[in-house]
N, C-alpha and C positions, 0 to 999 in steps of 0.2 A: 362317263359323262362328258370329257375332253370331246369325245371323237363326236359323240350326240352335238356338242356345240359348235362346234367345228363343221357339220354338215347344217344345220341350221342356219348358222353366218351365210352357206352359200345358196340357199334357200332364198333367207333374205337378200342378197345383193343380185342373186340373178334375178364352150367351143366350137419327035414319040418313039424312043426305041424301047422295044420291051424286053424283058429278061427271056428268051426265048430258049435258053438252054437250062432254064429249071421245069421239073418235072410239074404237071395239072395235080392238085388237089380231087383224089380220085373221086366218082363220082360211085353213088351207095342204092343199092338196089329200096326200095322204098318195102316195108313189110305188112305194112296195113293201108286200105283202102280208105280206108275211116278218116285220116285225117287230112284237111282240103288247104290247099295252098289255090291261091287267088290267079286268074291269067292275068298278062299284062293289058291293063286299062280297063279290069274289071273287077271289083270285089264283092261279091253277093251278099246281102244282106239277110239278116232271120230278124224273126220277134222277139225281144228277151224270151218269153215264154219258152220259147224253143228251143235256147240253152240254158234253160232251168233258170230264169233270173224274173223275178216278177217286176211285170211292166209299170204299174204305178212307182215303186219305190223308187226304179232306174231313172223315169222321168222326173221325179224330185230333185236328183242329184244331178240330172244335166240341167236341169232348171238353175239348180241353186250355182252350179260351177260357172254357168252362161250371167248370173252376177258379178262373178270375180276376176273381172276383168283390171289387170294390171292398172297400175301409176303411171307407166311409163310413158313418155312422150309419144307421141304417133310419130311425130317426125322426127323422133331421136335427138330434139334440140339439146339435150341434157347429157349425150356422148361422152363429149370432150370433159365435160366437170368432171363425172363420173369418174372415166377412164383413162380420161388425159389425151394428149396430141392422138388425131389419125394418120393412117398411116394408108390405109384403105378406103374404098368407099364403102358409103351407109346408106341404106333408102331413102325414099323424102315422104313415108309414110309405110306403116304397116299393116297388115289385117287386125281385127276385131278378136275378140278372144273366140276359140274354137277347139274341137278334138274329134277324135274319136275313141269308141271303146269295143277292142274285140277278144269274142271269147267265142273257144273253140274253134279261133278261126274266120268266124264272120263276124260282120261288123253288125253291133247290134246297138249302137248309137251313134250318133253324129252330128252336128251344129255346127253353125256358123262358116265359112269359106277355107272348106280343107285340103283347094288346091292353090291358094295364095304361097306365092314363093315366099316368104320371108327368111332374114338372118336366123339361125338360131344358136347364135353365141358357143357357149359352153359343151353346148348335147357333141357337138364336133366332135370334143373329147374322147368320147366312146367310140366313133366312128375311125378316129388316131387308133385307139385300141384295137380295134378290127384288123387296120391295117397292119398295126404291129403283128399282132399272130399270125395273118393271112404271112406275113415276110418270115414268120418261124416256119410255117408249114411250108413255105416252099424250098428253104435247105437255105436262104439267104443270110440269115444267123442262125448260128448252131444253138444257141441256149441262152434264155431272157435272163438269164444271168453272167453273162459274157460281156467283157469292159465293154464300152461304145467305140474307145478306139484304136481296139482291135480290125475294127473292120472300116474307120473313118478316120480318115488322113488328111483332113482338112483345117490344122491346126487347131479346132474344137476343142480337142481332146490331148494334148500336148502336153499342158502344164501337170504336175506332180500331182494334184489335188482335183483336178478332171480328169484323169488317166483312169481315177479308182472309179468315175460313174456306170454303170449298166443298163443296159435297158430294162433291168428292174424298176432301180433306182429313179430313172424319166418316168416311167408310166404307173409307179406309184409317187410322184412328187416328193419325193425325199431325194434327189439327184446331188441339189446343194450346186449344182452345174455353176461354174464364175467365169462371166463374159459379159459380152457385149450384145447383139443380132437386131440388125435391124434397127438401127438407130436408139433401142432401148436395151438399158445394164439388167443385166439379172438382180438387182438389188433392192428395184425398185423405188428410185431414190429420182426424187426430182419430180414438183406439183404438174408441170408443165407435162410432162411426158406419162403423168401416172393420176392426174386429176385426182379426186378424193381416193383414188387407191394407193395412193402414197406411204411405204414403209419408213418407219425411221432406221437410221443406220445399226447394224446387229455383227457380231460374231461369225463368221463364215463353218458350218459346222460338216462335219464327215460325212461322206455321203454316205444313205441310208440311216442315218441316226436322226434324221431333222425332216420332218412335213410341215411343207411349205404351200399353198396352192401358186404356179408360179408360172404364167404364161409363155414370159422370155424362153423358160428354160420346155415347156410344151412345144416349143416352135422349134427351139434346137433339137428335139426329138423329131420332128415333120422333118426337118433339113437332113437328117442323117436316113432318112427313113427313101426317103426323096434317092439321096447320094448311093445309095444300097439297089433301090430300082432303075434307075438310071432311064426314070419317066415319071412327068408328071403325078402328085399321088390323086389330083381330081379323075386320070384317064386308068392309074390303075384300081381307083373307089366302082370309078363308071363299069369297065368290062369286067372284073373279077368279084361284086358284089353287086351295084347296081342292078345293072341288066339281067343276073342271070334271075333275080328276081322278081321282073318284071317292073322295077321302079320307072316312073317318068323320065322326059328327058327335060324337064323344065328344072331340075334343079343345077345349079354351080355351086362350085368352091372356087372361091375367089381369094389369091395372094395379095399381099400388099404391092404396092407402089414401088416400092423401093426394094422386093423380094425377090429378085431376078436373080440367078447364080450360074456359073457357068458346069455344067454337067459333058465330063467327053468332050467339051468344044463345043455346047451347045448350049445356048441359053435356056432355063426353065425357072420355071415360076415355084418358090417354095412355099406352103400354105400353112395357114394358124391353127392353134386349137381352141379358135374361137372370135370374136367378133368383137371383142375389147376396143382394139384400135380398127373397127374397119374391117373387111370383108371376108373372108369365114364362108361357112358353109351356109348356104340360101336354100330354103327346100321345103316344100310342104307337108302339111298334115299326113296326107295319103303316103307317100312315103316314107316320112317316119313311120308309121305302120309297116309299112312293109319289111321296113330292116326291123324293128322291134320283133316282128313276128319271126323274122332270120332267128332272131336271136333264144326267142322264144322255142322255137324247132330244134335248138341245140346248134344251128349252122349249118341242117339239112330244108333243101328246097327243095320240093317235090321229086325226090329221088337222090339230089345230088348235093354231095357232102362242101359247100360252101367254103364254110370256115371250120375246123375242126371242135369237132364240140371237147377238146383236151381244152383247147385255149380259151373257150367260153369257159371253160367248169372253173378254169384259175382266176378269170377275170373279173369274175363276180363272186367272189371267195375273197374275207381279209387277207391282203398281202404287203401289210408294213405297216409304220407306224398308228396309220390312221386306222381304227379297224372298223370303222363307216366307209373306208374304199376300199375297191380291190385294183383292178389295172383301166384306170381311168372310168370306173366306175361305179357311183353312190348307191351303198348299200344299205338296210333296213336292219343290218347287225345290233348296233345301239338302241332299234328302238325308236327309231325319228317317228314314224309314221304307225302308232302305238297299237291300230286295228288291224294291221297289214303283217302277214304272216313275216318272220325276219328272214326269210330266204328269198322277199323280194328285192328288188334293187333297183335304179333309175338311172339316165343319161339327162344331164341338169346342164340347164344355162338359164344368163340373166334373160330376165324377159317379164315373168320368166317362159322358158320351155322348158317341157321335160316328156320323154318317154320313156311309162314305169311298166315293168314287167314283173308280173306274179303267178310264177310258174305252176304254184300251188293251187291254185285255181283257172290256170288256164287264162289269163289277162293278158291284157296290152292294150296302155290307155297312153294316147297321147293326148298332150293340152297345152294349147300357147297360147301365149299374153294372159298369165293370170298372175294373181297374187301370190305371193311368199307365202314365209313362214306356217303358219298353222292351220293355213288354207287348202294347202297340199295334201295334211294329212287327213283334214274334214273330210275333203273329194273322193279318197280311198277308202275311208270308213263308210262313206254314203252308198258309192258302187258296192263294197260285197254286205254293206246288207240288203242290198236285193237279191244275192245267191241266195236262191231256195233252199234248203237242207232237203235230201241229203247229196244235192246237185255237184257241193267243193269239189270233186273229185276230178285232179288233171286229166286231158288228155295224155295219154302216153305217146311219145314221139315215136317214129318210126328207130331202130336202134341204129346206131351207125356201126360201121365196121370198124374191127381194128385197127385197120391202115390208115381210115380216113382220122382216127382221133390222134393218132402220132402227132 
């Protein structure tokens, strides 16, 4: 019930030189013809009908969801209360609420403007997660349970009590990380700098022992992550997951103001996980579909093994205290979303946004600018019951190889 409340709170309140001497994320012979991966600047559309989902019910529920359009400011005038000082910038308006929903692959619903660039806070989070694995699979840390700084010597990691954190511990929020970054304490202390997210003063607890949801200490995970590739992580998001997917070039990740660090003798921009204070990840509907669908595939893209589907099957699996997360991201374990098979799971930001994936049926629904709390889980109840019986039945991915899941 902890962890069910715990995901709910964030329901309600909603993240160039390249490593050229590590080895490509091999690419995976594809086994079935059957299942359709989209070209770039194009995704084909079917009739519900046509992947088994009956048409009236589905337009009910885009009907009822094109209601639930968030509180949130359009011009974000309410940032600063919220979240306190920026640090970055923010839009001076956003789109209208909007998604898509696809199964088996095509897109068999869609409203409202789903190639509006907006923030998407939080969802970032997941996208940090990617990168983290894509940085295991390519030999850059030997195991997500490996100190941080072991491999990070930027004084981050010095003190007795930050020595012990891992890259577990960051990407499941139990780090407990004690600092400073970016002009905000890991503590969360201070109206000015943390607007109504303001913590009261606590205990500093061992890492791994304590779930926190805790930006500061997300951002110290981007900066080591950053220090590790020894490049931008928007240019290595863009060439090793972006494009091989065919995603837009209209989205950014955008650092803060004052995130400039020096890399080599080179200055670079280290980036958030998420849009609390300011700039974060910008990107559209259409896009979130398409990484959702990544992820949906396991991390295979129409032949090639992406991100290793080892490190999806962890990432969406409890791994720590919270057992509604796995590594940066919100899962269906507790029961949040009560009609939803519990092996789905979501990538959540304030907004809110989120793109939810249900393997079990073959889905992948994004939806920005809507309501919280138990609106979330309406939206999922409404879409599968438009699944015809005895339609549930996933696609099977194409299998990936051995090599490629290491």
């Amino acid at each position: 019930m902890k962890s069910r409340a715990l995901l709910l709170g964030v329901f309600l309140l909603l993240a160039p030189l390249g490593c050229q001497s590590t080895p490509p994320v091999p690419d995976v012979a594809t086994s079935s013809s059957t299942v359709y991966f989209p070209p770039r600047a194009h995704w084909q559309h079917k009739s519900p009908t046509a992947v088994g989902m009956n048409a009236a019910k589905l337009a009910d529920a885009i009907s009822w969801a094109k209601s639930q359009e968030t509180d949130m400011p359009r011009d974000f005038s309410t940032q600063e209360a919220i979240f306190g000082k920026l640090l970055g910038p923010i839009p001076k308006t956003r789109a209208d609420v909007n998604g898509l929903i696809i199964r088996h692959g095509y897109i068999v619903a869609e409203f409202g403007d789903t190639t509006a660039v907006d923030p998407t806070f939080s969802v970032a989070k997941s996208y940090l997660s990617t990168l983290l694995g894509l940085t295991i699979d390519r030999g850059l840390i030997a195991s997500v349970n490996d100190p941080v700084g072991k491999l990070i010597h930027d004084a981050g990691y010095d003190s007795p009590h930050n020595a012990k954190v891992t890259w577990h511990h960051h990407a499941t929020q139990t780090s407990e990380w004690d600092g400073q970054l970016f002009g905000k304490p890991s503590t969360f202390i201070g109206k000015e700098a943390f607007g109504q997210g303001e913590r009261k003063p606590r205990e500093l607890k061992e890492p791994g022992t304590f779930y926190e949801y805790n930006d500061v200490r997300i951002n110290r995970l981007a900066l080591s992550l950053l220090r590790l590739w020894k490049r931008p992580l928007p240019d290595v998001l863009k060439t090793e997951i972006m494009d091989p997917i065919g995603a837009s070039d209209t989205w950014k990740y955008i650092g803060y103001d004052n995130a400039t660090v020096d890399i080599d003798a080179k200055p670079m921009k280290s980036v958030s996980g998420g849009t609390r204070w300011g700039g974060g990840l910008w990107i559209s509907s259409l896009d979130h579909a398409r990484f959702g669908y990544l992820i949906l595939r396991h991390g295979q893209w129409n032949g090639k093994q992406v991100i290793s589907q080892s490190w999806l099957d962890q990432a969406t699996k409890p791994q720590g205290i919270n057992k509604a997360y796995g590594y940066l991201w919100w899962l269906n374990t507790e029961g949040a979303w009560p009609a939803a098979p519990k092996s789905s799971f979501a990538a959540l930001g304030a907004g809110l946004n989120t793109i939810w994936i249900d393997p079990e049926h073959d889905l992948v629904v994004v939806w920005r600018w809507h309501k919280g709390g138990a609106a979330q889980a309406e939206f999922y109840k409404r879409i599968l019951a438009a699944i015809e019986p005895p339609d549930a039945k996933p696609v099977v991915s194409p299998a990936a190889s051995p090599a490629a899941s290491k």
